[in-house]
GULUMMI-834403 format. One record per atom (N, C-alpha, C): residue number from 1; residue in one letter; x, y, z; atom name. Coordinates in steps of 0.05 Angstrom, whole numbers, plus 5000, padded with zeros to 4 digits. Example, Ala and Ser with C-alpha at 12.3 -4.5 7.8 and 13.67 -1.06 7.14 Angstrom:
GULUMMI-834403
<pt i="1" aa="A" east="5264" north="4886" up="5156" at="N"/>
<pt i="1" aa="A" east="5246" north="4910" up="5156" at="CA"/>
<pt i="1" aa="A" east="5264" north="4934" up="5156" at="C"/>
<pt i="2" aa="S" east="5257" north="4955" up="5142" at="N"/>
<pt i="2" aa="S" east="5273" north="4979" up="5143" at="CA"/>
<pt i="2" aa="S" east="5258" north="5001" up="5157" at="C"/>
END
This chain:
GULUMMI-834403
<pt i="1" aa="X" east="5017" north="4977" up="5000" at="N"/>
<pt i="1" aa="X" east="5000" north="5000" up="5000" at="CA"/>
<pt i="1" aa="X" east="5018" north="5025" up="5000" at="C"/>
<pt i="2" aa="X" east="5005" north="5045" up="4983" at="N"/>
<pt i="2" aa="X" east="5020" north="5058" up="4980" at="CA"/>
<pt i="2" aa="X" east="5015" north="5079" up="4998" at="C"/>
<pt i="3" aa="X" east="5039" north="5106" up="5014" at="N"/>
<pt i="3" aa="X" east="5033" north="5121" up="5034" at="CA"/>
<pt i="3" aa="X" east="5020" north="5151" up="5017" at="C"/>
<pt i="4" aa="X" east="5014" north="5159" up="5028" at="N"/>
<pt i="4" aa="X" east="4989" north="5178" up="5013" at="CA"/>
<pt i="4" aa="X" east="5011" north="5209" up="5013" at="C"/>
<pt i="5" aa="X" east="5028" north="5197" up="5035" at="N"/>
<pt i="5" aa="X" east="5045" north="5226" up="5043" at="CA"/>
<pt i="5" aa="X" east="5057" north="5226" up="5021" at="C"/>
<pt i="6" aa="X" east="5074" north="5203" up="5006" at="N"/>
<pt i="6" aa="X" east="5082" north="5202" up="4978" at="CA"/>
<pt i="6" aa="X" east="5068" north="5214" up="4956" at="C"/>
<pt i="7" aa="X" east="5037" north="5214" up="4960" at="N"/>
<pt i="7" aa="X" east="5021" north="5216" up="4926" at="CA"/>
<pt i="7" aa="X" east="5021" north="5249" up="4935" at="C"/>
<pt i="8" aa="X" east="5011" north="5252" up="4963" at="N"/>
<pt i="8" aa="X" east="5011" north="5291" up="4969" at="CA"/>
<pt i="8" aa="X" east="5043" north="5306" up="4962" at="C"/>
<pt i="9" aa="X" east="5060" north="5285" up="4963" at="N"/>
<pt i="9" aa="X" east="5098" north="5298" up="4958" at="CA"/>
<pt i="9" aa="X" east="5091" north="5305" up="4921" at="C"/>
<pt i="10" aa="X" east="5086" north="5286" up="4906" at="N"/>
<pt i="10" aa="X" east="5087" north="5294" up="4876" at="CA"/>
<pt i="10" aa="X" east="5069" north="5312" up="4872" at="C"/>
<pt i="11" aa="X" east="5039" north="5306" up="4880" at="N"/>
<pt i="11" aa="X" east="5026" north="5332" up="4887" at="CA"/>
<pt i="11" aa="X" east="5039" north="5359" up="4881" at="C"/>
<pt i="12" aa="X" east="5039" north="5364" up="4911" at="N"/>
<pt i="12" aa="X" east="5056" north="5394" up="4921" at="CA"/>
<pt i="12" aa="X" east="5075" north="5405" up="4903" at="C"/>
<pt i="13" aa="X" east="5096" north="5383" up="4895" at="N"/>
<pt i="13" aa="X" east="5115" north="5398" up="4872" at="CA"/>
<pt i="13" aa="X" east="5100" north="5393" up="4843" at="C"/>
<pt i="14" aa="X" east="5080" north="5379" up="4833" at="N"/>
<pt i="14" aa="X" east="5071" north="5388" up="4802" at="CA"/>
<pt i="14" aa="X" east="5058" north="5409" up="4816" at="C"/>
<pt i="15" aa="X" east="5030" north="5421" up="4822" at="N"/>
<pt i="15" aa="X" east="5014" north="5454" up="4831" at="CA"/>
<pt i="15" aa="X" east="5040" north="5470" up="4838" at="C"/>
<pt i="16" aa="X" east="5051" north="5464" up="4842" at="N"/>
<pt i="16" aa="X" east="5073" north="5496" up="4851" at="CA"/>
<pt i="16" aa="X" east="5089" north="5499" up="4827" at="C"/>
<pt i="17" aa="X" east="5093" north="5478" up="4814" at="N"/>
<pt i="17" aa="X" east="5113" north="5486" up="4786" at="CA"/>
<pt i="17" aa="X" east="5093" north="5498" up="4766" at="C"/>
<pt i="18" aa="X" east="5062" north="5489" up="4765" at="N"/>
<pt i="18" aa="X" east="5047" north="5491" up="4742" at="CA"/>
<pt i="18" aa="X" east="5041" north="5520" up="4756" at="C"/>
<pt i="19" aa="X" east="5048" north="5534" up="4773" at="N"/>
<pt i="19" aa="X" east="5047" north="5561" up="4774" at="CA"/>
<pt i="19" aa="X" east="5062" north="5579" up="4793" at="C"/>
<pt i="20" aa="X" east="5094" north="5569" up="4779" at="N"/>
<pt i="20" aa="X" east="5112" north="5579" up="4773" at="CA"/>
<pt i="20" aa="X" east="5124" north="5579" up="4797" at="C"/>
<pt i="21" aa="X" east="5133" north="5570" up="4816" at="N"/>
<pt i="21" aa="X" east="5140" north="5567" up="4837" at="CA"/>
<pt i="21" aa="X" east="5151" north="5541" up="4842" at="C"/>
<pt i="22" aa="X" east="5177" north="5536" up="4864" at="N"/>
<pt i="22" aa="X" east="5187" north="5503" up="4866" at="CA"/>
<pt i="22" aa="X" east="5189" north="5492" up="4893" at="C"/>
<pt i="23" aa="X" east="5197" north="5469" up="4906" at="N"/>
<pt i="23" aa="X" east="5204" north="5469" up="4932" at="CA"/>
<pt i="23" aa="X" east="5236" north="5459" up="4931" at="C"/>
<pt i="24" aa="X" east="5248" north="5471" up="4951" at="N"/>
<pt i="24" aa="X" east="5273" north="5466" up="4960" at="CA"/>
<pt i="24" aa="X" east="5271" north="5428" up="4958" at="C"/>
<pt i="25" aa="X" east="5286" north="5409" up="4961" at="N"/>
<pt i="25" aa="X" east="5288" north="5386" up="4960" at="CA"/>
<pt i="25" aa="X" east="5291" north="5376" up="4990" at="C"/>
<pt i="26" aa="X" east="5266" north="5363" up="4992" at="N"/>
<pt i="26" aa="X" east="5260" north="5344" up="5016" at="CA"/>
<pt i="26" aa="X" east="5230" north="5364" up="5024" at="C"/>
<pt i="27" aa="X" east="5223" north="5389" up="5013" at="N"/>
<pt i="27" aa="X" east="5196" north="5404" up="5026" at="CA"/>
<pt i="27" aa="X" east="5182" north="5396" up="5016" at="C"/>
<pt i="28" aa="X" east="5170" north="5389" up="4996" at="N"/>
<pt i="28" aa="X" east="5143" north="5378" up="4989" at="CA"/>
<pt i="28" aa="X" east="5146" north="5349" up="5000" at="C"/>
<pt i="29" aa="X" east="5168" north="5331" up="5005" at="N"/>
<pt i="29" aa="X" east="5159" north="5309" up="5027" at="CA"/>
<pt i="29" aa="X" east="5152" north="5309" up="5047" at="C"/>
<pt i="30" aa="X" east="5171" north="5329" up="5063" at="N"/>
<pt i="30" aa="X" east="5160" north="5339" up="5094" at="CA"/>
<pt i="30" aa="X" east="5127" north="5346" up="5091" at="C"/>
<pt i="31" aa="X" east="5121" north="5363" up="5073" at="N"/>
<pt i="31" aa="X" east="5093" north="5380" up="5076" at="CA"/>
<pt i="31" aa="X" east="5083" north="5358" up="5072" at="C"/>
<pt i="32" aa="X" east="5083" north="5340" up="5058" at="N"/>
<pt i="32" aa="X" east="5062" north="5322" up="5051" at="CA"/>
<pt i="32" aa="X" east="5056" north="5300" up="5074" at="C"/>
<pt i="33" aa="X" east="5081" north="5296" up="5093" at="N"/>
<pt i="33" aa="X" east="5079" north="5280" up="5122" at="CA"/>
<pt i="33" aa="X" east="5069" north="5298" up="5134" at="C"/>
<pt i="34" aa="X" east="5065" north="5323" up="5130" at="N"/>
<pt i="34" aa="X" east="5049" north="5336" up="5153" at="CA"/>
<pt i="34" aa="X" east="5023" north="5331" up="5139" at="C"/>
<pt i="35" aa="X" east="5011" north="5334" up="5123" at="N"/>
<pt i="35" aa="X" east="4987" north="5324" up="5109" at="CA"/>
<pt i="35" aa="X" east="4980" north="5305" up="5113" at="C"/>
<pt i="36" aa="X" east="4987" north="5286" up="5116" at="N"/>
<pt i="36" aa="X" east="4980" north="5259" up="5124" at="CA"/>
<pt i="36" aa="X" east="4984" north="5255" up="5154" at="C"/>
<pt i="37" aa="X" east="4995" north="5256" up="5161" at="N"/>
<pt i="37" aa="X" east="4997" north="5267" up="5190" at="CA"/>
<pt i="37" aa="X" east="4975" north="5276" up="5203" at="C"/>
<pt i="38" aa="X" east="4963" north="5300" up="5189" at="N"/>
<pt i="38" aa="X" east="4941" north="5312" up="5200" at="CA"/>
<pt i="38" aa="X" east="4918" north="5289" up="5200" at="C"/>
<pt i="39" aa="X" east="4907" north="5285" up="5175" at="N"/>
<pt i="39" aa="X" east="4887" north="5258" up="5158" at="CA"/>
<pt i="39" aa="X" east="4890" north="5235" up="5183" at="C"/>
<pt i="40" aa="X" east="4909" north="5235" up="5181" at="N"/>
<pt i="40" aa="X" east="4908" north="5209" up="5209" at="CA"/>
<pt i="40" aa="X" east="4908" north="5221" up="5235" at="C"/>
<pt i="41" aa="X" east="4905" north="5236" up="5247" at="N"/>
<pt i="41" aa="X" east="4902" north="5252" up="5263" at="CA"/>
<pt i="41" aa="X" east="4878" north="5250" up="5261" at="C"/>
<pt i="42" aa="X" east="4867" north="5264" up="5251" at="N"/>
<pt i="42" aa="X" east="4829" north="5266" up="5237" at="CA"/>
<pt i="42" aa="X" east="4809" north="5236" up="5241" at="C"/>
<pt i="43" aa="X" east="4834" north="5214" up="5233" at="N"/>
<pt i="43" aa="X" east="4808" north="5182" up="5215" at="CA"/>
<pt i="43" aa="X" east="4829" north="5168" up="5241" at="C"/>
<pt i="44" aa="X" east="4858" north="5168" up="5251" at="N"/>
<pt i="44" aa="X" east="4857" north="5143" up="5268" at="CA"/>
<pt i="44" aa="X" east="4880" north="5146" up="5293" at="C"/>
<pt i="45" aa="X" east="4859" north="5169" up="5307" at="N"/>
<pt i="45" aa="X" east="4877" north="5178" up="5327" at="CA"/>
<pt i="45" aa="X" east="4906" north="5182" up="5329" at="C"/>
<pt i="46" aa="X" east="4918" north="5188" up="5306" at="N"/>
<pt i="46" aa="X" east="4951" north="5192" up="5303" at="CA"/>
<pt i="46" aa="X" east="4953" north="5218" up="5332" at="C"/>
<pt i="47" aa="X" east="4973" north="5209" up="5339" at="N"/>
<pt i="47" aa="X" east="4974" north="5234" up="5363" at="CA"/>
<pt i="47" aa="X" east="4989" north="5261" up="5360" at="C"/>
<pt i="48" aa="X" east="4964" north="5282" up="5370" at="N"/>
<pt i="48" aa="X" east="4975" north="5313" up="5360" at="CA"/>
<pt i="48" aa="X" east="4997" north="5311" up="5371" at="C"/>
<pt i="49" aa="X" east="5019" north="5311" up="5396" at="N"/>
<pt i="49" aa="X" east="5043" north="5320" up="5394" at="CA"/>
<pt i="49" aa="X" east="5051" north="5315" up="5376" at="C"/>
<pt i="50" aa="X" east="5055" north="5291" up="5355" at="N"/>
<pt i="50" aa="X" east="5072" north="5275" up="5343" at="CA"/>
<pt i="50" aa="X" east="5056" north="5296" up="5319" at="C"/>
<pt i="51" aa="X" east="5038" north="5303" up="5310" at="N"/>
<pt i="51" aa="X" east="5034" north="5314" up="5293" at="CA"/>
<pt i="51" aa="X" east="5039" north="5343" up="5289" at="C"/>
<pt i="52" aa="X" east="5038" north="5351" up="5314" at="N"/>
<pt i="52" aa="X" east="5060" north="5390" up="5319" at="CA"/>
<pt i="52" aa="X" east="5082" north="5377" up="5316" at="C"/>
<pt i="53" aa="X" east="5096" north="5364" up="5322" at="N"/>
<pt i="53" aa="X" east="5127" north="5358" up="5310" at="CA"/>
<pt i="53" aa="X" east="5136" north="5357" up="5293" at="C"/>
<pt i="54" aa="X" east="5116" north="5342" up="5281" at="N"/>
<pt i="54" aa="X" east="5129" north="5333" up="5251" at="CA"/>
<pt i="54" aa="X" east="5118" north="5359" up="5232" at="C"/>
<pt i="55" aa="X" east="5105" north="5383" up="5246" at="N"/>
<pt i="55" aa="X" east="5082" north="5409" up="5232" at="CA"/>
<pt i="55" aa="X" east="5115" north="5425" up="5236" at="C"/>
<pt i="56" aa="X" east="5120" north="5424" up="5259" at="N"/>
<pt i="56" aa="X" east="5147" north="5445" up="5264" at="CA"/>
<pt i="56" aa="X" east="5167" north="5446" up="5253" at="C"/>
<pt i="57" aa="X" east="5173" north="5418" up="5251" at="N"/>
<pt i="57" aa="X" east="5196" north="5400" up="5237" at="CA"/>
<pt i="57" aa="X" east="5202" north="5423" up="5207" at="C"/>
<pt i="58" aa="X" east="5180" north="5418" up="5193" at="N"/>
<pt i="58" aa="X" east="5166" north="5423" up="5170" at="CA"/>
<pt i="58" aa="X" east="5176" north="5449" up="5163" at="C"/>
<pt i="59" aa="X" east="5161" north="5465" up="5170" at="N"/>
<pt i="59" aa="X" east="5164" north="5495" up="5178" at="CA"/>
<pt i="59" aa="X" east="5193" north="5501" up="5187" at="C"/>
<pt i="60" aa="X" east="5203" north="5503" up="5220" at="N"/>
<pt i="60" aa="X" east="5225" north="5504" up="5220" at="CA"/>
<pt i="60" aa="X" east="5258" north="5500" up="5193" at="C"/>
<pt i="61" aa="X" east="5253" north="5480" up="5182" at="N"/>
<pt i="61" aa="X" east="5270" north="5467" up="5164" at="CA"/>
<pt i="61" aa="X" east="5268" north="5478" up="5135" at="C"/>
<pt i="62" aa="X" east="5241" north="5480" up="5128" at="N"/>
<pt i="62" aa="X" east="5240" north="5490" up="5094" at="CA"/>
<pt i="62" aa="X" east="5225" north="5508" up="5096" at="C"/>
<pt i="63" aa="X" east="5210" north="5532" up="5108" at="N"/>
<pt i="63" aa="X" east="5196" north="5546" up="5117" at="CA"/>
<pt i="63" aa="X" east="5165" north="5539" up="5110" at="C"/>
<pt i="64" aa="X" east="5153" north="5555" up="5098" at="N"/>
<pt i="64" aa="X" east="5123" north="5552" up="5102" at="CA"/>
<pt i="64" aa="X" east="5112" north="5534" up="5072" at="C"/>
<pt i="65" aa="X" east="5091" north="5515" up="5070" at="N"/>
<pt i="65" aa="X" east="5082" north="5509" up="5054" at="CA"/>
<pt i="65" aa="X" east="5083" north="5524" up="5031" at="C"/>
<pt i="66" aa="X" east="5087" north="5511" up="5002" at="N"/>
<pt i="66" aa="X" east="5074" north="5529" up="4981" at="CA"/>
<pt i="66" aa="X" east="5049" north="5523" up="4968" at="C"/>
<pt i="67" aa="X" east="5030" north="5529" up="4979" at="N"/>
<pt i="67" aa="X" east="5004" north="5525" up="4976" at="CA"/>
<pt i="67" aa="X" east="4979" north="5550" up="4970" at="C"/>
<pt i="68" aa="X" east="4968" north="5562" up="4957" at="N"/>
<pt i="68" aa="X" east="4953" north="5569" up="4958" at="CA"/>
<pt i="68" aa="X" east="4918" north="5555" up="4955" at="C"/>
<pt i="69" aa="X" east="4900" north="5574" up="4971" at="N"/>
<pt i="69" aa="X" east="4876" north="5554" up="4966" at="CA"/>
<pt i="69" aa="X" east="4860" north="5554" up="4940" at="C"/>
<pt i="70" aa="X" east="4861" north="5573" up="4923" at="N"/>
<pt i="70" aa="X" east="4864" north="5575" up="4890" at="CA"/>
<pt i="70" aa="X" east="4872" north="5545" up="4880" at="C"/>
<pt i="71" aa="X" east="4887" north="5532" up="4890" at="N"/>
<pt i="71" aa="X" east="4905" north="5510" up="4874" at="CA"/>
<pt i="71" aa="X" east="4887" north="5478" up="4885" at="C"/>
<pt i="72" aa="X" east="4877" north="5485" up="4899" at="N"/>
<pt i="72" aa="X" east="4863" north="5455" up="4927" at="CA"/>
<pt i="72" aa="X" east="4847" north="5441" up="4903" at="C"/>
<pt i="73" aa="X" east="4839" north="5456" up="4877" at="N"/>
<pt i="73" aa="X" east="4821" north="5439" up="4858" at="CA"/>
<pt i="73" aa="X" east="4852" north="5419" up="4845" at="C"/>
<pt i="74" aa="X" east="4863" north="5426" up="4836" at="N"/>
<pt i="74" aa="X" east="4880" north="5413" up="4821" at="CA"/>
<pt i="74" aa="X" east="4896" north="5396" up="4835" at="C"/>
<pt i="75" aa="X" east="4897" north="5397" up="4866" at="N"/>
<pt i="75" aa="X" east="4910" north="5384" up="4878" at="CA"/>
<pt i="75" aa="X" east="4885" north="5352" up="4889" at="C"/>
<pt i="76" aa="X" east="4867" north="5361" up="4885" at="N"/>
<pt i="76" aa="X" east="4839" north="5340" up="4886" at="CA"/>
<pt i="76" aa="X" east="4842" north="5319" up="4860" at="C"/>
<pt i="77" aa="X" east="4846" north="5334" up="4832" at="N"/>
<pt i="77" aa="X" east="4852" north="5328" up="4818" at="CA"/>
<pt i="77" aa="X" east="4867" north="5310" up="4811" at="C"/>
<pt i="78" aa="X" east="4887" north="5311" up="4824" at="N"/>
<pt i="78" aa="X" east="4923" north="5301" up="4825" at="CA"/>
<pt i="78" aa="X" east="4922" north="5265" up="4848" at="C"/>
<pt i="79" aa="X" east="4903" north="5275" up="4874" at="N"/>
<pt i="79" aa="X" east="4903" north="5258" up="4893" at="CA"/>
<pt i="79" aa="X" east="4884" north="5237" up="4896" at="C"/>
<pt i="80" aa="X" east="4858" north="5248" up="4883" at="N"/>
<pt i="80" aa="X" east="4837" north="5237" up="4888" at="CA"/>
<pt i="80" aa="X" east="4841" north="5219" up="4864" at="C"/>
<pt i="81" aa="X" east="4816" north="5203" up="4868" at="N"/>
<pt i="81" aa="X" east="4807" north="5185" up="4840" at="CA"/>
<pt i="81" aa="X" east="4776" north="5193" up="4827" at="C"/>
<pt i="82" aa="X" east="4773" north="5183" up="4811" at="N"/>
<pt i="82" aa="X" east="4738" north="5201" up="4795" at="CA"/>
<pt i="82" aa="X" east="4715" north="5202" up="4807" at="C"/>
<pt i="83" aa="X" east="4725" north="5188" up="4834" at="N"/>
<pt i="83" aa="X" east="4697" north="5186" up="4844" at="CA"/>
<pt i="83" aa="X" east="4700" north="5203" up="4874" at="C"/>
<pt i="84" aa="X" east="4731" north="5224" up="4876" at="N"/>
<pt i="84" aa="X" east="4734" north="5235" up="4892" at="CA"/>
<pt i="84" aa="X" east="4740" north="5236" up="4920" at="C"/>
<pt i="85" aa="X" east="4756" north="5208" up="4911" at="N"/>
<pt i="85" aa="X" east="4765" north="5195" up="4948" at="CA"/>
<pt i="85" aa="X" east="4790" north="5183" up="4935" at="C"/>
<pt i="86" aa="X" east="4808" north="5175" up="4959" at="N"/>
<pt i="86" aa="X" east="4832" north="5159" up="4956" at="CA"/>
<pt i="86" aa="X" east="4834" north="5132" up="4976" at="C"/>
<pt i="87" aa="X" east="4838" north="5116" up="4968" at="N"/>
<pt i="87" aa="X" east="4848" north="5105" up="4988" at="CA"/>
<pt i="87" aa="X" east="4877" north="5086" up="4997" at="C"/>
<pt i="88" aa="X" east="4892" north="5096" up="5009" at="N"/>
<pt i="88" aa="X" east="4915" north="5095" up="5023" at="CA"/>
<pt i="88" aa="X" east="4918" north="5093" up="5045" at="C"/>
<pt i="89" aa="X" east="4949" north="5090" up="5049" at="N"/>
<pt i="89" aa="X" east="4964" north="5089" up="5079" at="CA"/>
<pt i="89" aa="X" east="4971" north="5118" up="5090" at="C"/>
<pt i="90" aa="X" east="4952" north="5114" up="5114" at="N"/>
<pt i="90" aa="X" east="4959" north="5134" up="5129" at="CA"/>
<pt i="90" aa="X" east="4962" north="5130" up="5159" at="C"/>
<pt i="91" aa="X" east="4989" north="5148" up="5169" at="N"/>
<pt i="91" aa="X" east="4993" north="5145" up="5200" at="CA"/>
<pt i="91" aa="X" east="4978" north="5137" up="5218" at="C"/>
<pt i="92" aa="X" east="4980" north="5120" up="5237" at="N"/>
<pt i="92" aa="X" east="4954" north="5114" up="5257" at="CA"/>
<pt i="92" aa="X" east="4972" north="5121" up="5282" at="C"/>
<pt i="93" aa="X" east="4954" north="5118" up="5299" at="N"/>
<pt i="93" aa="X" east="4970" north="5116" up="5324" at="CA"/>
<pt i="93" aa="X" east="4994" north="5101" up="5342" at="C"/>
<pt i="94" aa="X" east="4986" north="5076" up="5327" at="N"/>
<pt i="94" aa="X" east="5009" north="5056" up="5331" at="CA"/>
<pt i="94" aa="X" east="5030" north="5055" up="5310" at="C"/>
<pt i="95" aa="X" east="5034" north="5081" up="5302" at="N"/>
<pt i="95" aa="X" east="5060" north="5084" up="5289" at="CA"/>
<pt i="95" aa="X" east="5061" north="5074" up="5260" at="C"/>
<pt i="96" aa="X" east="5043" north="5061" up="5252" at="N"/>
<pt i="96" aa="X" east="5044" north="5040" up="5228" at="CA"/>
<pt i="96" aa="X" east="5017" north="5053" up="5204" at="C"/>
<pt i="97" aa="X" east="5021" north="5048" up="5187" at="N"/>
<pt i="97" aa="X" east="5008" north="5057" up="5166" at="CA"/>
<pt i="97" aa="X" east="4984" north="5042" up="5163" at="C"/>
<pt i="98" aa="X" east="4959" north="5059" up="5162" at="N"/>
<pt i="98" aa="X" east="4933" north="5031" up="5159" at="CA"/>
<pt i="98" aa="X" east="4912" north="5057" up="5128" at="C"/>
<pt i="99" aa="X" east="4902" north="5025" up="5115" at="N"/>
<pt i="99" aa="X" east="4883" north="5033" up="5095" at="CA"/>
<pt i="99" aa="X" east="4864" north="5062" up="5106" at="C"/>
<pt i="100" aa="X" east="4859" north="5071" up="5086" at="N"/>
<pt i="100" aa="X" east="4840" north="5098" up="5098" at="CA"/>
<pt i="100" aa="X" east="4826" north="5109" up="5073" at="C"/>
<pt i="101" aa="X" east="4805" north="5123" up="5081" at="N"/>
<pt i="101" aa="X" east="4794" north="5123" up="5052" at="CA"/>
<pt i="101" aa="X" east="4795" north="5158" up="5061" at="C"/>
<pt i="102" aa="X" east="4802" north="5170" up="5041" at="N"/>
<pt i="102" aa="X" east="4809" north="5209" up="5034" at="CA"/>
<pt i="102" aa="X" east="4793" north="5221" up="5028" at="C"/>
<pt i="103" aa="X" east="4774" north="5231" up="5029" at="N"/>
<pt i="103" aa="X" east="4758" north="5253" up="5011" at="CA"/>
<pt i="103" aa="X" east="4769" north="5269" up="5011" at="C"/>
<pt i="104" aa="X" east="4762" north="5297" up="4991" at="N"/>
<pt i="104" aa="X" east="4761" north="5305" up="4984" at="CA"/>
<pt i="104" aa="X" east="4759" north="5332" up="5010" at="C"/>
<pt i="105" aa="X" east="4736" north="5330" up="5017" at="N"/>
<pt i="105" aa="X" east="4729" north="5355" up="5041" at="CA"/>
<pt i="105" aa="X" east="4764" north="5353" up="5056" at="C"/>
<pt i="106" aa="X" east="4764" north="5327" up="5064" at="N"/>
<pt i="106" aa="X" east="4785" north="5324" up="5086" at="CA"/>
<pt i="106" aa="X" east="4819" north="5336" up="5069" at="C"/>
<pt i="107" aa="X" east="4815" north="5326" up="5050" at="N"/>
<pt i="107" aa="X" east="4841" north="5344" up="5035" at="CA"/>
<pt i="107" aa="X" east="4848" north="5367" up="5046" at="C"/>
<pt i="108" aa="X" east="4832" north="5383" up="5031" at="N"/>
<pt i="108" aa="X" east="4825" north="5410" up="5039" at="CA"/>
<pt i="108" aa="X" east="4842" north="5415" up="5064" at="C"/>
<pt i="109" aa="X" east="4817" north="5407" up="5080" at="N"/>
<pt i="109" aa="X" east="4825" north="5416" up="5111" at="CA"/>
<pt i="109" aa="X" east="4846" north="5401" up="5122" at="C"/>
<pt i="110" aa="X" east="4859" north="5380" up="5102" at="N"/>
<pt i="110" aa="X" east="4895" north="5374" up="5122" at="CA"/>
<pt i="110" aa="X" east="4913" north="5405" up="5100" at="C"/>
<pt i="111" aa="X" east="4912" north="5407" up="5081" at="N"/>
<pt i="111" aa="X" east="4925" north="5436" up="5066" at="CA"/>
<pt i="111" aa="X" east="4918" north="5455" up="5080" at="C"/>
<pt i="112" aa="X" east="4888" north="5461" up="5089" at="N"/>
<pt i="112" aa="X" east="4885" north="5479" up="5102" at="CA"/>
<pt i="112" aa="X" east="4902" north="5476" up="5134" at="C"/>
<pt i="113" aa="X" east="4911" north="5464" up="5151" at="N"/>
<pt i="113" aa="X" east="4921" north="5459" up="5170" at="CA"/>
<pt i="113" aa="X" east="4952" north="5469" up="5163" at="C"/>
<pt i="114" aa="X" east="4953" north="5459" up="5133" at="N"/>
<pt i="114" aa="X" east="4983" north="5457" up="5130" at="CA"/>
<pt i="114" aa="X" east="5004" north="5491" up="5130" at="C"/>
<pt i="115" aa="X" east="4972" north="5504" up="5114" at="N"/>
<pt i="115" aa="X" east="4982" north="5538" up="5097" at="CA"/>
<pt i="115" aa="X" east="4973" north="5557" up="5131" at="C"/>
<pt i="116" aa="X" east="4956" north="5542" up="5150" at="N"/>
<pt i="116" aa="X" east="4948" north="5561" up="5173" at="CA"/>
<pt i="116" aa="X" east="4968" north="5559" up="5198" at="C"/>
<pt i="117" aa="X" east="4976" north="5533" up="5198" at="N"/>
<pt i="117" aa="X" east="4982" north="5522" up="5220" at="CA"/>
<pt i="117" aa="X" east="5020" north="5535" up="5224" at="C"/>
END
């Protein structure tokens, strides 16, 4: 199974190039473990410290996401499948990656976590 923080890493760098902008190398992986990070946070009790850490980590190291919310359609686009869900590995609490199914809404609001937080 594949980790979702991977499909949000290609993500992040195709929307930022397709408008004109890049990430330093290793930021759109980090951002995207914070994205998933969050999502499992949300669907399977992944635990917030461990999720401010890995948010700080993030920030601290490559500075702030490159995300605008203009772009969240094409990034739906990119992540989702036609029927507007994903389903992948995402963080759980016991450290280990479990099936999870993505919508669409929840996207959103792990990017939105990502550009606020």
């Amino acid at each position: 199974m594949k980790p979702f923080s991977e499909t949000l890493s290609g993500a992040l760098e195709q929307v930022a190039r397709k408008h004109g902008s890049h990430y330093i190398p290793g930021a759109a992986c980090a951002w995207g473990l914070v994205c998933a990070a969050y999502i499992g946070f949300v669907l399977l009790d992944f635990p917030a410290n461990q999720l401010r850490a890995i948010q700080y980590d993030a920030r601290e190291t490559y500075g702030p996401i490159i995300m605008d919310c203009q772009w969240y359609s094409l990034m739906k686009q990119i992540c989702l499948d036609t029927n507007g869900t994903a389903i992948s590995g995402i963080p759980s609490k016991d450290g280990n990656l479990k099936k999870a199914v993505i919508t669409g809404e929840l996207l959103v609001e792990a990017l939105d976590f990502c550009r606020e937080g």
